[in-house]
Structures are given as structure tokens and as C-alpha cells.
LUMKEVEX-9134 format. One record per residue (C-alpha): residue number from 0; x, y, z. Coordinates in pm, whole numbers, plus 50000, padded with zeros to 5 digits. Last residue first. Layout:
SEBA   resi       X       Y       Z
SEBA    NUM       X       Y       Z
...
//
This chain:
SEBA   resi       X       Y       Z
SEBA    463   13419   90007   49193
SEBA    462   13387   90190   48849
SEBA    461   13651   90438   48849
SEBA    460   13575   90842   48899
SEBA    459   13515   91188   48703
SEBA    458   13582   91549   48724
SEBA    457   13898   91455   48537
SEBA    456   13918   91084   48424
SEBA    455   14028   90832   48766
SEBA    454   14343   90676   48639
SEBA    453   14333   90300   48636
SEBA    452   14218   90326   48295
SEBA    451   14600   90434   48186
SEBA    450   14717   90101   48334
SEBA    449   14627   89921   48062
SEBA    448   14923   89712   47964
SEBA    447   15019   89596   48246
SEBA    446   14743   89645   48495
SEBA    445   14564   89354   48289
SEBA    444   14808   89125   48451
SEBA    443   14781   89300   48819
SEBA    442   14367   89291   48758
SEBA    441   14410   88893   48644
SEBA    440   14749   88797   48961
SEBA    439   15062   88757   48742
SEBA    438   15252   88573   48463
SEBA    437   14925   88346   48448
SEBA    436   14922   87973   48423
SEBA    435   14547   87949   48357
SEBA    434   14533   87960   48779
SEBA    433   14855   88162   48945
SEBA    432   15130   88019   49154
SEBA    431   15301   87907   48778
SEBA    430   15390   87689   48544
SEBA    429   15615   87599   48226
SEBA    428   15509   87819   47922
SEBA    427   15393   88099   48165
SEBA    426   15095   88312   48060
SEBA    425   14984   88669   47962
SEBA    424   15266   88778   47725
SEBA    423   15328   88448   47671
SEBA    422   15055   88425   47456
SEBA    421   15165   88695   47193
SEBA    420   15018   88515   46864
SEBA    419   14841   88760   46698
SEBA    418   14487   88704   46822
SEBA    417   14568   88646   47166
SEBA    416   14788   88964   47236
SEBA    415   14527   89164   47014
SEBA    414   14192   89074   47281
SEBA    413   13980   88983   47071
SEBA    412   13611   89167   46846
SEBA    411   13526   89006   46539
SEBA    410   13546   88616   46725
SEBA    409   13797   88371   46558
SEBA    408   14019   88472   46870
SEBA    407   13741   88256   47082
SEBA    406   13755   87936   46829
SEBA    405   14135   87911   46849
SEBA    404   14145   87914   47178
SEBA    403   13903   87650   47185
SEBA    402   14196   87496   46992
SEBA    401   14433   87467   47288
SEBA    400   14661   87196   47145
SEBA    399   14822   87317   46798
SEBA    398   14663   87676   46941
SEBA    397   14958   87738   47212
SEBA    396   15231   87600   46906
SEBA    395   15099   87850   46641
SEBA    394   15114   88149   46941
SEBA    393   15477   88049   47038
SEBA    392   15588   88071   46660
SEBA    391   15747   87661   46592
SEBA    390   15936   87402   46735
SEBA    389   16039   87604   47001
SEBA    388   16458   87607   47054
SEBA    387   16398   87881   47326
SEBA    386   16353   88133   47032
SEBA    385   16245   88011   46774
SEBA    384   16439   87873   46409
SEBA    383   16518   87550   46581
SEBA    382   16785   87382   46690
SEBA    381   16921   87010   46861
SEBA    380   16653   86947   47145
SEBA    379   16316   87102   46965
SEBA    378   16093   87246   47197
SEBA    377   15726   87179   47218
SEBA    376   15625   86870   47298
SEBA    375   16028   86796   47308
SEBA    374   15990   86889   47675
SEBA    373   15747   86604   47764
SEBA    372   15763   86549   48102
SEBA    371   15409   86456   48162
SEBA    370   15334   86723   48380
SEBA    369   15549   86953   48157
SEBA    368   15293   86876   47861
SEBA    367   15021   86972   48052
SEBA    366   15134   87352   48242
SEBA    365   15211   87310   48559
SEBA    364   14979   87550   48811
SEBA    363   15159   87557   49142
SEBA    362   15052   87449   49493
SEBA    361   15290   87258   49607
SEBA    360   15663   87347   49513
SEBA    359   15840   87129   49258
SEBA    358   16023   87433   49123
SEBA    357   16012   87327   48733
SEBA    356   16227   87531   48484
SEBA    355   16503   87633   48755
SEBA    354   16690   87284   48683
SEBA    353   16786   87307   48294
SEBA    352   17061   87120   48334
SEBA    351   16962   86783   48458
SEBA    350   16603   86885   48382
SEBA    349   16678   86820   48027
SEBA    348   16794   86477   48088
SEBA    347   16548   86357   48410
SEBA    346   16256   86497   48128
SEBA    345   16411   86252   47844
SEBA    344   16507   85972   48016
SEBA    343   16913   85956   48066
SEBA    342   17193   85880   47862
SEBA    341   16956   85924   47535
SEBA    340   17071   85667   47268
SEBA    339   16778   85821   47038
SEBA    338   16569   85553   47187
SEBA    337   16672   85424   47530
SEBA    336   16901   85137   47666
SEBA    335   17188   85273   47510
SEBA    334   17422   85212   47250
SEBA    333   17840   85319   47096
SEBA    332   17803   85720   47204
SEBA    331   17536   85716   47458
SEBA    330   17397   86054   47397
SEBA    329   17281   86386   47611
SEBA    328   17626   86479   47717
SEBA    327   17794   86268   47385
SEBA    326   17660   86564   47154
SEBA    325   17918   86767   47317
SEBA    324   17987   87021   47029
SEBA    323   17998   87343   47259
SEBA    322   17678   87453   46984
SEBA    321   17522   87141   47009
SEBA    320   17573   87112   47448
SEBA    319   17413   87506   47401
SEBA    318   17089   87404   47169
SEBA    317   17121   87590   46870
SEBA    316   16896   87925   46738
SEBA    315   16975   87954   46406
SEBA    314   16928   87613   46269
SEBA    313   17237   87371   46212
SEBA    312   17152   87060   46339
SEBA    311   16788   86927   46158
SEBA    310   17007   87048   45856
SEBA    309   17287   86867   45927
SEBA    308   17200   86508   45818
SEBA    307   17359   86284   46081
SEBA    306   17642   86049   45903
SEBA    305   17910   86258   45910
SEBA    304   17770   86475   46121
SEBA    303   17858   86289   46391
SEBA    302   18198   86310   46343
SEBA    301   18210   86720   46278
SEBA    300   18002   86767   46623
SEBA    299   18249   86534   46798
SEBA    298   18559   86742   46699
SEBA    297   18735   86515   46467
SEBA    296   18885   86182   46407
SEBA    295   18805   86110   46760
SEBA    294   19048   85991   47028
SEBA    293   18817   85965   47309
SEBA    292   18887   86374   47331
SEBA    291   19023   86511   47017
SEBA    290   19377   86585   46910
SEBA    289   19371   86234   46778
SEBA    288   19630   85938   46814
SEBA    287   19682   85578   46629
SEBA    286   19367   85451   46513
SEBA    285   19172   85729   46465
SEBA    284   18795   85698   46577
SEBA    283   18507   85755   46408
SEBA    282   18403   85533   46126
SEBA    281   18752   85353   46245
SEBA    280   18545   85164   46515
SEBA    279   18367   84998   46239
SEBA    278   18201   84694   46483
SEBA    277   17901   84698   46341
SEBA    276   17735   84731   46615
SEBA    275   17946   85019   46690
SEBA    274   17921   85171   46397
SEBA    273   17534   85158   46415
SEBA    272   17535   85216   46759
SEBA    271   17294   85024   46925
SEBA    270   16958   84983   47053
SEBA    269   16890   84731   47381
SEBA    268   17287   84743   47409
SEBA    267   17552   84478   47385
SEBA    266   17871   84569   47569
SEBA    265   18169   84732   47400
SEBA    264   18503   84624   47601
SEBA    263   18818   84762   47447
SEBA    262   19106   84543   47451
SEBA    261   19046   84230   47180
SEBA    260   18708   84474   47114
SEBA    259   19018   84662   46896
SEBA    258   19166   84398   46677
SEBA    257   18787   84205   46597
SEBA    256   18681   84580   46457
SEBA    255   19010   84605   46286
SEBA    254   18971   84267   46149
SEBA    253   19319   84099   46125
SEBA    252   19708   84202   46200
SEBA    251   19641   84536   45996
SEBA    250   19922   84533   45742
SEBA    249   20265   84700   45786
SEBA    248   20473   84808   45433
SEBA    247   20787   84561   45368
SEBA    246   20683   84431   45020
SEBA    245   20582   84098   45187
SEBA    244   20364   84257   45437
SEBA    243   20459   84364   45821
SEBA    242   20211   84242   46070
SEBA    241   20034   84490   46251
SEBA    240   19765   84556   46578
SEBA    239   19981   84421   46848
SEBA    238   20288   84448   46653
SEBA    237   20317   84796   46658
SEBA    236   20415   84814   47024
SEBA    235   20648   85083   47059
SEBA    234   20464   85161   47392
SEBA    233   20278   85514   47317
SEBA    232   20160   85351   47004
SEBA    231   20007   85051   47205
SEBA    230   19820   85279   47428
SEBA    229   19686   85508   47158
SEBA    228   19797   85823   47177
SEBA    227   19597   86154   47279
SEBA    226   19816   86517   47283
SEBA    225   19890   86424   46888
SEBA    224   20223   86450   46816
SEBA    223   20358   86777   46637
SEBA    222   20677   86671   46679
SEBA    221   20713   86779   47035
SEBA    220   20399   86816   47223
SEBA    219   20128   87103   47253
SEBA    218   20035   87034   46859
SEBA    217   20021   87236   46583
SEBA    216   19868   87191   46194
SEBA    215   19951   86893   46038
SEBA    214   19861   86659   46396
SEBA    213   20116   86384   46418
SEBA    212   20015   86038   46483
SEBA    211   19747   85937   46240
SEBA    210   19869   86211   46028
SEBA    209   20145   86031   45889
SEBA    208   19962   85768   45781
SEBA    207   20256   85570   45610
SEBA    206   20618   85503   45621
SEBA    205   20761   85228   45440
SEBA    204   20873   84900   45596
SEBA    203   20939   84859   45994
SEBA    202   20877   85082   46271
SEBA    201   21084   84979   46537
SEBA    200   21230   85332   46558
SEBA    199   21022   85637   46392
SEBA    198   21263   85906   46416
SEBA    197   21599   85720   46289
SEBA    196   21343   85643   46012
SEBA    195   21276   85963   45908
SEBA    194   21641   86096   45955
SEBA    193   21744   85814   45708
SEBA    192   21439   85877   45451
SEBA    191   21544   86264   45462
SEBA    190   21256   86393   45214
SEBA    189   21018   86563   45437
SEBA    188   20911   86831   45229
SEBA    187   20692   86616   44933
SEBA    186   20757   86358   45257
SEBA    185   20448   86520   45424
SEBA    184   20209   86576   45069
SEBA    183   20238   86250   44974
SEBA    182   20144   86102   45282
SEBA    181   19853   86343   45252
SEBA    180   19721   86310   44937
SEBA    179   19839   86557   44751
SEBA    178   19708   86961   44686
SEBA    177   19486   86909   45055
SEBA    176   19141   87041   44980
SEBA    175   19028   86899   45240
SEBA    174   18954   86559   45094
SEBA    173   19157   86547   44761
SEBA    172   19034   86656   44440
SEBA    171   19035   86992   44480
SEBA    170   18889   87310   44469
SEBA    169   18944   87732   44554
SEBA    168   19209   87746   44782
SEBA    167   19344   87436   44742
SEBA    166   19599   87316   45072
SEBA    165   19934   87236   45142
SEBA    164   20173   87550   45070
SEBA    163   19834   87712   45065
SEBA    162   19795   87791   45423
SEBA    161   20088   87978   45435
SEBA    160   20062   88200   45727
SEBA    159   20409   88134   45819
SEBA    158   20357   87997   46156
SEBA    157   20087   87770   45919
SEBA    156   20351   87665   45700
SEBA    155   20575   87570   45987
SEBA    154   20411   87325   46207
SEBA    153   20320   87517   46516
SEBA    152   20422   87403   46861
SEBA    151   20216   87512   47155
SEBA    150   19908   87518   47004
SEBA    149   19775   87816   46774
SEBA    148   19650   87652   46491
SEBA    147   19402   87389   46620
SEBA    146   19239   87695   46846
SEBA    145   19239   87973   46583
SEBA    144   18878   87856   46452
SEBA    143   18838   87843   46060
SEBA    142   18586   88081   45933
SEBA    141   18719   88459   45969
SEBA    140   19069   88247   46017
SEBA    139   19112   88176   45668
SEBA    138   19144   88555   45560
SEBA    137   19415   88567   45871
SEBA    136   19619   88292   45704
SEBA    135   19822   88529   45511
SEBA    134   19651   88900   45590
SEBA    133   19336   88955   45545
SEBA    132   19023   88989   45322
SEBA    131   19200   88852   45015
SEBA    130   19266   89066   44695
SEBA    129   19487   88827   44519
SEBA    128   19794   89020   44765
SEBA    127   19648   89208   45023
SEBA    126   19608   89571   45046
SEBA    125   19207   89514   45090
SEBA    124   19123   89547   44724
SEBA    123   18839   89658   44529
SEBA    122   18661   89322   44465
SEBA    121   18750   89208   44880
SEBA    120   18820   88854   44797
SEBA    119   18761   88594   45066
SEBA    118   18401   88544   45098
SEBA    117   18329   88803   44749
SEBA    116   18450   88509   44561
SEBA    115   18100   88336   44613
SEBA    114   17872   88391   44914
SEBA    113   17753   88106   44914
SEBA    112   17870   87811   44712
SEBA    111   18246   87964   44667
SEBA    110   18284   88006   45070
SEBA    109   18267   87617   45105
SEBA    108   18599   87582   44895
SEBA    107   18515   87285   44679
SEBA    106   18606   86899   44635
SEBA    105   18483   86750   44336
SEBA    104   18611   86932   44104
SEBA    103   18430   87169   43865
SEBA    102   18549   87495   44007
SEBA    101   18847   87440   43877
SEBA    100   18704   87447   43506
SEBA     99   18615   87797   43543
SEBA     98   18905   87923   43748
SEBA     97   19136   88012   43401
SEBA     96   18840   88206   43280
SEBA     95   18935   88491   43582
SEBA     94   18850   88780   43351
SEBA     93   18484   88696   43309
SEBA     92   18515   88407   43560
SEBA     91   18444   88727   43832
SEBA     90   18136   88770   43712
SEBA     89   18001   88441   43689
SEBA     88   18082   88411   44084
SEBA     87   17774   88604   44184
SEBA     86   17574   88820   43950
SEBA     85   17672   88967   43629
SEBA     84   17702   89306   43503
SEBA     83   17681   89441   43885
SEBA     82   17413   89688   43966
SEBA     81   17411   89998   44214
SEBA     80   17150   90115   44232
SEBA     79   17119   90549   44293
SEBA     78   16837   90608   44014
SEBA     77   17038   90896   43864
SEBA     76   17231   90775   43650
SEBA     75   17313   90355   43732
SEBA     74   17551   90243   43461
SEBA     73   17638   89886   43505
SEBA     72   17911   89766   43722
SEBA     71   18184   89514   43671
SEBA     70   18410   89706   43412
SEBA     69   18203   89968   43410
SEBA     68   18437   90108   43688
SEBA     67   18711   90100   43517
SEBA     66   18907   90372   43731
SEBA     65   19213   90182   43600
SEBA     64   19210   90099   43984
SEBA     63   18943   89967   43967
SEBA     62   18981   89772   43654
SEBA     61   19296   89583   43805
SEBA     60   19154   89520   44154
SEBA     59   19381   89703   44398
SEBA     58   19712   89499   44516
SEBA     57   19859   89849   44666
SEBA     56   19590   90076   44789
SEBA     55   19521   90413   44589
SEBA     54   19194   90285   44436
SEBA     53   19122   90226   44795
SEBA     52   19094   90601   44839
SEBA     51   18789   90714   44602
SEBA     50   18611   90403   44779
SEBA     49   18430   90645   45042
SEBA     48   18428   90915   44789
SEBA     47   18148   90759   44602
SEBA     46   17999   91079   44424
SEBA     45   18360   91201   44263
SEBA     44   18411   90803   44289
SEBA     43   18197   90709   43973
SEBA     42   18357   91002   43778
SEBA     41   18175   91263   43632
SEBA     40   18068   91342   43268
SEBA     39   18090   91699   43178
SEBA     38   17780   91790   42933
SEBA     37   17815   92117   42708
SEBA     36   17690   92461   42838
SEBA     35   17306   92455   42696
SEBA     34   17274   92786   42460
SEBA     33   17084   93025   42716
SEBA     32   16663   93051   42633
SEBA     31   16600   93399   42409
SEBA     30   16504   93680   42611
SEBA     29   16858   93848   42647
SEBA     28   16889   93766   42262
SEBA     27   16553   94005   42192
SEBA     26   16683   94293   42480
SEBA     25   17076   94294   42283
SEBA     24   16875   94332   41925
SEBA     23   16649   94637   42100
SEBA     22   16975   94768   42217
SEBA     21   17176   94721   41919
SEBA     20   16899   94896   41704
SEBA     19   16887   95211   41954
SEBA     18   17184   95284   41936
SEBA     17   17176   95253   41510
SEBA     16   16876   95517   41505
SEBA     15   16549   95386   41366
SEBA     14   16452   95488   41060
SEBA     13   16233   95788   41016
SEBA     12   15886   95687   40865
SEBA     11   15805   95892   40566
SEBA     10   15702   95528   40380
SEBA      9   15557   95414   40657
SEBA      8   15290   95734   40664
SEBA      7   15186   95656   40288
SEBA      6   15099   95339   40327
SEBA      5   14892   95397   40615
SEBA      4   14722   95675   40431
SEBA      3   14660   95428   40109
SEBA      2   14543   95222   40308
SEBA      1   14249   95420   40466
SEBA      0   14252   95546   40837
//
């Protein structure tokens, strides 16, 4: 066709009916991609229901219950992590500036090194007022043992639950976090000088040390008296360690060392104390009355480690007289005739309690370092990070001595127990009826683990 026929054809083209028009126009829009609906942001808790009600909760953080999330939280789409602003305490000094500078005292919460406010401060809110984990003193007691606070007679803050009517909760500057020191602190309620006095009969001058006799926290005797006085306390007898001073106060009648061996025996010792040959006393007694066995200023555990570096003490897995706090069961608390101030030789020690490690029967296989009653070859006697106080991984400790070992798991082809470290799978530690210290009998061992080649295959049968 030529173009002058096309031409003329369109131009006696009948136009297209107006039905037809809206359909065609209605079939190009269908085709054409739908106009986006605008976005609708969601809520944090529409997706985390499971906080969704503690917004609710009386005492709720401020910006959570705002619904400000972002207030401590980043943005975190679709990626699912959740990620705070800040990390650790920084955060919370955002709002809380006023804390800043506390936290610079000398004397600090232990809960505010690790893990921060989050310790005692739940950062949506627990129900509690300032967001602690518990009620009153029940937040302290997730840390702090009941047993000091729940004697017989309770001294009234802490029946209240009002630990902080004495103490810091965040930092001080006076040892444990007391708000005074603690004479100070006792007559900042007990202000009756007479009925004070009328109390403390025979006791002359000002009164002091308050604590040295009564326990601040509960006691099973009236007063809040120590359950352990010392001798001359129980008697009225101040005099025997005092003399009262010009301005009426009592001073120590001489050396306190020189004061106490005049009635308490200490006998020289092949190695010493170091407080006791020094004859500090007070480095770990109290004076007047403890709540502590031997009259201790604290639990033995806490009195030792006053001078003992903890870390070699506080390892995961802890020896059971460490973790009961009796250090004094395995040592001589003022000298000894042995290193360490053992109460016993090492072996005759351990063996005391741990009896059922060696039988003593003829016959047996003992393994080196238990013939020679060395037990701290390979265990630690405070903690450790192994189980059964090891000083290191069972299979590191094995090779530290059997290094042909070493040699034959070296080798391209071992047997996996021995090559990663699983020795006692095979062998005792201590001893046993069987040669090499073997849990069992070799095929009964082997049995064990590969008892499917026992089994005869089908059609088949076992080597003799």
C-alpha cells in the first residue's frame, strides 16, 4: 500500500465510540503499578508486646512510659538489634547528670563497676520507687545475705527496709558506704545523752565505738549486742584495757598488742602470722564483741581477704571450706610449723576430708603424683576455673608430665579422646585395679565406645 492510500484510509476512519474509550482508558490505568498507600509508622511495643504492659506500671521510667523509646535506644528497622545510645552507666548520666560527680568518691556501690545501674535499676520499671529490682531492702538482698539481717532482734531501719536511712546507695566517703561515720551516725538518732549513759554504767567520758559492742543490723540478744563479748566487757571491767583521758574520753591503757598477750597466750611459731607476729591483734579482731566466731571483725573469708589478693580466691569453681568461709580448717590462724600455715601436711590435710580418693588396698595402680602425696600437683586448693579445682584442662595437665604422650597424638592418624584432651575418659586421675590406670579392663574400655564392632556384620563374623 502507498502513502498516499494509507493517508487516505485514516482520514475516513470512524472514531471510536465513547464506551468503548472509557474502557480501553479503565484497561491502560488497571495496568499501570498502584499509587504506594502512604507509610504508617509503628510503635516499638506493637512488635515488643512483652514490655507493652510495664509502661502501665506505677514508678515506670519517665521516657518509657512517654513511649520515648528513642530516648535510650537507637532505631533498629528491620535488622532486629536492639542498640542502646550509649553503653553502660554513661547512659543513664544523660538525664541523671546530678550522679556524675558521685560516682567519683572514693567509696563505690560494687554493682556500679559491673553491671552498672542496670544491678539495681530495672530501666523500664519494676513498680518500685527509683526503679529498683525489689521491694525496700529486698533489691539489697539479691547480693547481701539475709542471715545478719534477720536475727532475733532487728534494729529498726532494716525491719523497715530502709537501708538508706544509714547507708550510700551509689558512693561514699565513708567505709561501707555509711552517710557518717559511724558514731556519728548512732547518736544522729540516739540523742538522749541521760538514757545513754543510764545504759552504759561505769562507762566514763564520751561514748564511742558503738559498733564494737552492738551489731547495726540485728542481733539474737537485747540491744543489739553482739552474741560474742569480750571477757572484760561482759564484767564491767573497762579498766583493764582503759584509762580515762584528761578530756573525759577512755584511752587504751598501753600497747594493744602488749594489752591483749597480758591474757591471751600466742606462742612462737616456726612461720608466723604476720599480724600476729606483729602483735596487731586489731588487724582482725574486734576489741569489744563480734557476731563472728573468735570474735572477728568479719566473716573469716572477708578478714582474710583483707590482706590476701582475691583473685587467686574467687574463681568459678571454689574449694567447699572457701566457699563455707572456714579458711582456719586448713590454716593455723596466728603460725604454724608448716608453710602456708597448713594445720596438717598437705596429703594427711586433703585426705582428712577427701577420704574415698585413695583406698589403700594392695594391688592398685596409684597414679605418680598421688604416691608422693602431692595433690596441689594438679589441683589448686582455693579455686580454679576446672572442674575438680584442676589447675588447668585435664588433657593440658596429663601432657605437662606424660610428654611421650604428646609425641604419639602428634602422629596423622590418634585415637580422638587422646588427641583432644579427653584422658579421663580412659583413665583414673587417682588409681585404679587396672595397669595404665584404666577406668576398666582394655576390650571392656574399648567396649565403650565401640561396641557397634562387637556385632557380627550380616552373613559375616568377628575376628577371634
Amino acid at each position: 500500500m502507498t502513502r498516499p492510500e494509507i493517508l487516505r484510509r485514516a482520514a475516513t476512519r470512524r472514531p471510536c465510540p465513547p464506551v468503548l474509550a472509557v474502557l480501553l482508558a479503565a484497561g491502560i490505568l488497571a495496568a499501570a503499578p498502584a499509587a504506594a498507600a502512604p507509610f504508617k509508622p509503628k510503635s516499638c511495643v506493637e512488635c515488643h508486646a512483652d514490655v507493652k504492659q510495664e509502661a502501665g506500671r506505677r514508678h515506670a521510667h519517665a521516657p518509657f512510659a512517654k513511649g520515648d523509646c528513642e530516648g535510650c535506644h537507637q532505631r533498629h528497622g528491620i535488622i532486629g538489634q536492639l542498640v542502646l545510645k550509649m553503653q553502660g552507666n554513661q547512659l543513664c548520666f544523660e538525664c541523671h547528670k546530678e550522679l556524675e560527680p558521685v560516682m567519683e568518691q572514693p567509696v563505690r556501690h560494687a554493682p556500679l563497676k559491673d553491671p552498672g545501674c542496670v544491678g539495681c535499676h530495672d530501666p523500664h520499671g519494676s513498680g518500685e520507687p527509683a526503679l529498683l529490682a525489689g521491694k525496700g531492702a529486698e533489691s539489697c538482698y539479691a547480693c547481701h545475705d539475709r542471715g545478719p539481717f534477720t536475727r532475733q532482734r532487728v534494729h529498726k531501719p532494716v525491719r523497715d527496709g530502709d537501708c538508706a536511712a544509714c547507708h550510700e546507695p551509689h558512693a561514699g566517703t565513708v567505709a561501707g558506704l555509711l552517710k557518717a561515720e559511724p558514731d556519728a551516725l548512732c547518736l544522729g538518732c540516739h540523742t538522749d545523752a541521760k538514757k545513754l549513759a543510764r545504759a552504759h554504767p561505769g562507762v566514763p567520758g564520751q561514748l564511742s565505738a558503738c559498733v564494737s559492742c552492738h551489731d547495726p543490723h540485728s542481733s539474737d540478744a537485747d540491744k543489739l549486742v553482739h552474741a560474742i563479748q569480750h571477757q572484760p566487757v561482759v564484767d564491767g571491767d573497762c579498766a583493764s584495757c582503759h584509762v580515762e583521758a584528761a578530756d573525759g574520753t577512755l584511752d587504751l591503757a598501753g600497747e594493744s598488742g602488749a594489752l591483749c598477750l597480758a591474757c591471751h597466750d600466742v606462742d612462737e611459731h616456726a612461720v608466723p602470722h604476720a599480724p600476729a607476729a606483729d602483735a596487731d591483734c586489731l588487724a582482725c579482731h574486734a576489741p569489744h564483741g563480734s557476731s563472728h566466731p573468735g570474735m572477728l571483725t568479719r566473716d573469716q573469708t572477708a578478714v582474710c581477704l583483707e590482706c590476701h589478693e582475691a583473685a587467686a580466691f574467687t574463681r568459678p569453681v571454689r574449694h567447699q571450706a572457701l566457699a563455707d568461709g572456714a579458711c582456719s580448717d586448713c590454716h593455723q590462724p596466728h603460725g604454724g610449723a608448716r608453710t602456708s600455715l597448713l594445720a596438717q601436711g598437705e596429703a594427711e590435710l586433703c585426705l582428712g576430708c577427701h577420704d574415698g580418693v585413695l583406698s589403700g588396698t594392695d594391688g592398685v595402680f596409684t597414679h605418680a603424683p598421688a604416691v608422693k602425696q602431692d595433690c596441689s600437683r594438679c589441683h589448686d586448693p582455693h579455686s580454679a576455673a576446672q572442674a575438680g579445682l584442676l589447675t588447668a584442662p585435664a588433657g593440658d595437665l596429663c601432657l605437662d608430665c606424660h610428654r611421650n604422650v604428646r609425641l604419639e597424638i602428634a602422629q596423622e592418624h590418634s585415637h580422638d579422646v587422646a588427641a583432644t584432651g579427653r584422658c579421663l575418659t580412659c583413665h583414673e586421675p587417682h588409681e585404679s585395679p587396672v595397669a595404665g590406670l584404666l577406668t576398666a579392663p582394655g576390650p571392656e574400655l574399648c567396649a565403650g565406645c565401640h561396641g557397634d564392632l562387637q556385632q557380627p556384620p550380616a552373613g559375616g563374623s568377628l575376628h577371634a
